[in-house]
VMD Tcl script that builds the backbone (N, CA, C; Angstrom):
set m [mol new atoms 255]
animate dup $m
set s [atomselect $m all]
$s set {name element resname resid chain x y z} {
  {N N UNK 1 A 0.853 -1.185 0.000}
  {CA C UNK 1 A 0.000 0.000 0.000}
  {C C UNK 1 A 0.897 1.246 0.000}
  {N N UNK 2 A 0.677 1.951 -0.492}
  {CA C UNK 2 A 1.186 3.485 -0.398}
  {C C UNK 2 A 1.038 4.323 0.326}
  {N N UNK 3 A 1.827 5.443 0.199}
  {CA C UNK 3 A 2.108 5.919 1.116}
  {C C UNK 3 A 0.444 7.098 0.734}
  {N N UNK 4 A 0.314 7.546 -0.274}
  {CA C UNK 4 A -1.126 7.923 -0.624}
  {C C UNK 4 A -2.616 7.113 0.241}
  {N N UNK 5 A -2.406 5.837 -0.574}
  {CA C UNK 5 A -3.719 5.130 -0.181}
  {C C UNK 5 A -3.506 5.073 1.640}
  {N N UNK 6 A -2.130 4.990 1.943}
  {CA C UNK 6 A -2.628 4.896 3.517}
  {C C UNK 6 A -3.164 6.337 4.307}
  {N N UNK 7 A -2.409 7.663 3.646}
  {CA C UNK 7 A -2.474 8.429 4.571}
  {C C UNK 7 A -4.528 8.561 4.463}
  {N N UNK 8 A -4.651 8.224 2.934}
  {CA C UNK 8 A -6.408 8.083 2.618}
  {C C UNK 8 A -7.141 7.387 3.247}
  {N N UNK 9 A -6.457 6.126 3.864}
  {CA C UNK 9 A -7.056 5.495 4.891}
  {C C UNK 9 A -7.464 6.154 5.802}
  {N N UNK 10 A -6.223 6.770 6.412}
  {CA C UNK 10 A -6.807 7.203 7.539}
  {C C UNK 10 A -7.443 8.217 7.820}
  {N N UNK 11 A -7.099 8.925 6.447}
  {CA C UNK 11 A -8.441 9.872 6.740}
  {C C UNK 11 A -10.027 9.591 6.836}
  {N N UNK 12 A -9.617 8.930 5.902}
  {CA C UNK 12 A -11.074 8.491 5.238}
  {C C UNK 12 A -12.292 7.955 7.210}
  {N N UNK 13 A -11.178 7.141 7.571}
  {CA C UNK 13 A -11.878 6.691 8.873}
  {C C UNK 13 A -12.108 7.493 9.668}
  {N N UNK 14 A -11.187 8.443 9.673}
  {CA C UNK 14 A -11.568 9.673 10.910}
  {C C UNK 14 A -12.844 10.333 10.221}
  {N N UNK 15 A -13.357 9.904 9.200}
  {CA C UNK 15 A -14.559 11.199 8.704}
  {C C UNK 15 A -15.359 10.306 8.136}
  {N N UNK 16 A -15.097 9.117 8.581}
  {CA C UNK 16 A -16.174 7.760 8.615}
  {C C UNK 16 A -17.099 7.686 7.094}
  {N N UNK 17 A -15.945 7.742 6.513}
  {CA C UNK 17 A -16.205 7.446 5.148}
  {C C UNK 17 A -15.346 6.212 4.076}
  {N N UNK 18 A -15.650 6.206 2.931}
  {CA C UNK 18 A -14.993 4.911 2.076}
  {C C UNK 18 A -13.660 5.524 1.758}
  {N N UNK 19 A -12.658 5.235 1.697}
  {CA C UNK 19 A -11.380 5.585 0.871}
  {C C UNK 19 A -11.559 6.667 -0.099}
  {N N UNK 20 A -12.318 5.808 -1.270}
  {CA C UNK 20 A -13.331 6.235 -2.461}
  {C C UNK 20 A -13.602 7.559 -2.707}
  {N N UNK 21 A -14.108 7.891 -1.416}
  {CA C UNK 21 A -15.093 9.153 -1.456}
  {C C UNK 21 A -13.651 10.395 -1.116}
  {N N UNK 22 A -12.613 10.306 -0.650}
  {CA C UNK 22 A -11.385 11.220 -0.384}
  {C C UNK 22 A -10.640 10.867 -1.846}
  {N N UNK 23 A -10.454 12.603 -1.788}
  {CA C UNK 23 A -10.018 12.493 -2.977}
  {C C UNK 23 A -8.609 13.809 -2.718}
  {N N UNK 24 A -7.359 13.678 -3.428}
  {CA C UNK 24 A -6.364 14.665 -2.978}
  {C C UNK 24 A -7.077 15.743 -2.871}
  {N N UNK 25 A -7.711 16.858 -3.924}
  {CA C UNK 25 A -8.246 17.997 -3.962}
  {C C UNK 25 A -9.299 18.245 -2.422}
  {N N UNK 26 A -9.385 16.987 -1.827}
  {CA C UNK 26 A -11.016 17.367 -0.607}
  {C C UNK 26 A -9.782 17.900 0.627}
  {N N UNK 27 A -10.867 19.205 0.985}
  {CA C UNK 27 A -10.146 19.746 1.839}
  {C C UNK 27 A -11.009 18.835 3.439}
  {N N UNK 28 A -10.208 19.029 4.352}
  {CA C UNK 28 A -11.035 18.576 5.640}
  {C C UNK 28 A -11.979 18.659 6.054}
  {N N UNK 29 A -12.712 19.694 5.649}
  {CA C UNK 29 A -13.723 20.653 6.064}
  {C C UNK 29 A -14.733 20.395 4.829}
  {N N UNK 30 A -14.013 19.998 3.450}
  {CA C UNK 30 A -14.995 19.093 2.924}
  {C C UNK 30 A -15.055 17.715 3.059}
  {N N UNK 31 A -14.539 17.287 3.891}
  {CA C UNK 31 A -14.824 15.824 5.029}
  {C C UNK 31 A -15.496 15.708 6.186}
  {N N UNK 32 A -15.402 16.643 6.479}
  {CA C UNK 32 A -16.371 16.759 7.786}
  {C C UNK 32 A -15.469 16.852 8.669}
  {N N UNK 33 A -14.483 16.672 8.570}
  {CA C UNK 33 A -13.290 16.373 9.768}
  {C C UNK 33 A -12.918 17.782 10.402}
  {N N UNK 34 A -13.133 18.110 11.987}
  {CA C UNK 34 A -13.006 18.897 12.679}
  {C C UNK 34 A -11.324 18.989 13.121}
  {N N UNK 35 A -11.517 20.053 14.060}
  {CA C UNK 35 A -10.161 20.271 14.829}
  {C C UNK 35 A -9.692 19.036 15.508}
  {N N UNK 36 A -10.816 18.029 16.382}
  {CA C UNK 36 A -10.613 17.054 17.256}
  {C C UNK 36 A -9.777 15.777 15.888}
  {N N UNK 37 A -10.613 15.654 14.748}
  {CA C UNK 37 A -10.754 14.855 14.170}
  {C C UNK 37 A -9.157 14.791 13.234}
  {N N UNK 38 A -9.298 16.063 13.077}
  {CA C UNK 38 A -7.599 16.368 12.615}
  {C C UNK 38 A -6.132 16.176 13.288}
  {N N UNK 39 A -6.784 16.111 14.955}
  {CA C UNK 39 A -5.598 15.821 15.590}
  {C C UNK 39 A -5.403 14.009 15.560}
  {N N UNK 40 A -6.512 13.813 15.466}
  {CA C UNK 40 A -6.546 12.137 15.563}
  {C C UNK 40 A -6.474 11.556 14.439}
  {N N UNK 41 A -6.161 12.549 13.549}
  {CA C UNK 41 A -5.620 11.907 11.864}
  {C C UNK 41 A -4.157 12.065 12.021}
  {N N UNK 42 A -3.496 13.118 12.466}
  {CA C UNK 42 A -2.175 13.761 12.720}
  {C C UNK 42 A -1.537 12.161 13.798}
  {N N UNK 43 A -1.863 11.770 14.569}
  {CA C UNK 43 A -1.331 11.143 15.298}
  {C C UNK 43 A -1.447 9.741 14.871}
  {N N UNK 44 A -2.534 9.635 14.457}
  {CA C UNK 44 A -2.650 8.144 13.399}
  {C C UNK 44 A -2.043 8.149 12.220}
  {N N UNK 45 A -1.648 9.613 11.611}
  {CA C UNK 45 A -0.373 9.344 10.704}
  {C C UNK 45 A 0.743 9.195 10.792}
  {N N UNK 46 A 1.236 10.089 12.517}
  {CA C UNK 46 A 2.485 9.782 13.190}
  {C C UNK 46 A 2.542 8.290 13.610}
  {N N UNK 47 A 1.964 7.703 13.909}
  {CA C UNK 47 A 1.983 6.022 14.469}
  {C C UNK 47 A 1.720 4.789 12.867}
  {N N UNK 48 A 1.699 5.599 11.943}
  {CA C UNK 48 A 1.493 4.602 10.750}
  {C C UNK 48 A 3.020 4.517 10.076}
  {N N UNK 49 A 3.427 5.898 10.177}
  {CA C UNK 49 A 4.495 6.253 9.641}
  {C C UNK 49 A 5.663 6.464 10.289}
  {N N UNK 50 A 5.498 6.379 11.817}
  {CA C UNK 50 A 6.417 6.358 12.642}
  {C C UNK 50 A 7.296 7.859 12.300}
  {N N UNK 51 A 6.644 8.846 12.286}
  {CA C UNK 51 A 7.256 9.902 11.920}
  {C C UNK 51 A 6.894 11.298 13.165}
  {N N UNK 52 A 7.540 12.104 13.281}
  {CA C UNK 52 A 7.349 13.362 13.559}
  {C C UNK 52 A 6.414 14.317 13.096}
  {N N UNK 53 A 5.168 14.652 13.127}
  {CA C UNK 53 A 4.651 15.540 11.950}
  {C C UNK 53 A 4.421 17.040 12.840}
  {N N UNK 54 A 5.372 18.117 12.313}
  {CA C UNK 54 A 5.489 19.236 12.885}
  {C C UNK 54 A 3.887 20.216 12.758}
  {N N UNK 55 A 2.955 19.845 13.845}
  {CA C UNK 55 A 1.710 20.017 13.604}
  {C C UNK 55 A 1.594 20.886 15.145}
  {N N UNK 56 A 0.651 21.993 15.557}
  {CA C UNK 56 A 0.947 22.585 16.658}
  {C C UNK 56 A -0.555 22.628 16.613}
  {N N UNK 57 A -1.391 21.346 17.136}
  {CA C UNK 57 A -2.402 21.493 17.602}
  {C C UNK 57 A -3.368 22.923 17.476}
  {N N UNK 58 A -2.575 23.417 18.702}
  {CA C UNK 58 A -3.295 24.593 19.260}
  {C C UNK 58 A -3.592 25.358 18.220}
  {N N UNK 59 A -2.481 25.230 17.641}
  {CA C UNK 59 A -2.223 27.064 16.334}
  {C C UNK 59 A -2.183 26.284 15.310}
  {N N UNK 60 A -3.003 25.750 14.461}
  {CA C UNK 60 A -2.883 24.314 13.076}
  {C C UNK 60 A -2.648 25.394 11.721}
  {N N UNK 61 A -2.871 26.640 12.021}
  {CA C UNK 61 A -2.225 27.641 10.911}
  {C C UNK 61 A -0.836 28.056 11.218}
  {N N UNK 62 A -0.545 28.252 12.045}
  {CA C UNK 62 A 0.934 28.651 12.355}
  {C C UNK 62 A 2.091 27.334 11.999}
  {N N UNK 63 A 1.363 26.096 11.621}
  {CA C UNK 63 A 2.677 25.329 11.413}
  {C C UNK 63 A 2.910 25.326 10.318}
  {N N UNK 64 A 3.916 25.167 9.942}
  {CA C UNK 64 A 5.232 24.272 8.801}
  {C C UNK 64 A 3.665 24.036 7.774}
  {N N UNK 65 A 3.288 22.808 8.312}
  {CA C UNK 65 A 2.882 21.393 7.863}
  {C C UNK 65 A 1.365 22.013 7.304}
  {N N UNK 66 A 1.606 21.782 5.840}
  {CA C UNK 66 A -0.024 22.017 4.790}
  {C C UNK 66 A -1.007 21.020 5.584}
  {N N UNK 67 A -2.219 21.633 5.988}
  {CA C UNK 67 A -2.614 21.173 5.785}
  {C C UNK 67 A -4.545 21.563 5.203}
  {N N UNK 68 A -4.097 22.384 4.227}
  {CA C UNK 68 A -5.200 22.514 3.462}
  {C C UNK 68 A -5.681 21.762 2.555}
  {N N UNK 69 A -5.210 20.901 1.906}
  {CA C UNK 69 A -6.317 19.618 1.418}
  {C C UNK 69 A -5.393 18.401 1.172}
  {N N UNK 70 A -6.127 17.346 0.790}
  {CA C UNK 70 A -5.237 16.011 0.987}
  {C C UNK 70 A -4.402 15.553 0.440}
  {N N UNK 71 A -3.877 16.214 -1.128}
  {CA C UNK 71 A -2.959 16.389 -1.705}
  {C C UNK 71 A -1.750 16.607 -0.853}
  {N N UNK 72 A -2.000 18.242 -0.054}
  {CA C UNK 72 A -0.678 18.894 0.758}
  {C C UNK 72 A -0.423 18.006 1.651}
  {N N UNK 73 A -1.499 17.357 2.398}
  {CA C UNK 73 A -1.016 17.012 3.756}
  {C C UNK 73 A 0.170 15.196 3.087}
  {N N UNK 74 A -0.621 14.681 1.758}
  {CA C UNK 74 A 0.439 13.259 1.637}
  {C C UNK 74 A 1.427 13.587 0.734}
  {N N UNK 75 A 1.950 15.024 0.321}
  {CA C UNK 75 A 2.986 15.821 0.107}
  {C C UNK 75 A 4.198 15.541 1.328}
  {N N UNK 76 A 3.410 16.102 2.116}
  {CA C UNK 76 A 4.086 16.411 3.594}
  {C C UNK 76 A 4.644 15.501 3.981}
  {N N UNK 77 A 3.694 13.821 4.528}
  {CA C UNK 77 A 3.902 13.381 4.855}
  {C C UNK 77 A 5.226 12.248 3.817}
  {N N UNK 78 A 5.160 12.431 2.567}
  {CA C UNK 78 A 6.067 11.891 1.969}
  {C C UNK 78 A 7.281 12.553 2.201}
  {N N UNK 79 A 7.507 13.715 2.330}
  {CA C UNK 79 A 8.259 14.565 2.449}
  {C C UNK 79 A 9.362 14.038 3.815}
  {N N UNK 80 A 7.971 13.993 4.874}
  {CA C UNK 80 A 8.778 13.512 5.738}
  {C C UNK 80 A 9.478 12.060 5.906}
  {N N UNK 81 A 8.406 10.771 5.130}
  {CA C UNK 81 A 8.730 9.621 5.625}
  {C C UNK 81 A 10.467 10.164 4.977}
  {N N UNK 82 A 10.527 10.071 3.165}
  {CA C UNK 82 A 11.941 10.586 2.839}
  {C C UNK 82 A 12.837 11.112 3.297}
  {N N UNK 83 A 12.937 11.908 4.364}
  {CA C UNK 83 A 13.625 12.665 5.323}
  {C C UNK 83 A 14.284 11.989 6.832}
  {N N UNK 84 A 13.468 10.828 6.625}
  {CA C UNK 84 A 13.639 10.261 8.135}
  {C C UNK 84 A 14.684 8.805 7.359}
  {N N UNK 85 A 15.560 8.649 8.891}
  {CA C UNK 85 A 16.986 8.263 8.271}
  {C C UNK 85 A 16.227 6.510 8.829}
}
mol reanalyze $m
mol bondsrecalc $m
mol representation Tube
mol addrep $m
């Protein structure tokens, strides 16, 4: 599986939907996926990927890390798995 179809996984579950229905262009907010729901995608991508994802909860505009639609965010996260030694 890829590194795409997984991070789609897990979105897809946090917004209790099919894979299918997420598509790169859907932003979160056209998922339904809230602030709560975003942190529990963020951490289920850190534990899939065993990665760091420079994400600041509190302030989710002030970080680094895109995450305006699902394209940016499995940008990112490729970005990072590549980065990690």
């Amino acid at each position: 599986m890829s590194i795409t179809e997984r991070v789609i996984a897990i979105i897809a579950e946090q917004a209790v939907l099919e894979p299918s229905d997420v598509t790169p262009e859907s932003t979160l907010e056209d998922l339904g996926i809230d602030s709560l729901g975003l942190v529990e995608s963020i951490f289920a991508i850190e534990e899939e990927f065993d990665i760091t994802v420079p994400f600041n909860a509190n302030e989710p505009t002030a970080s680094d890390f895109d995450i305006s639609n699902v394209a940016a965010i499995i940008a990112g996260i490729e970005k990072l798995v590549s980065e990690k030694v």
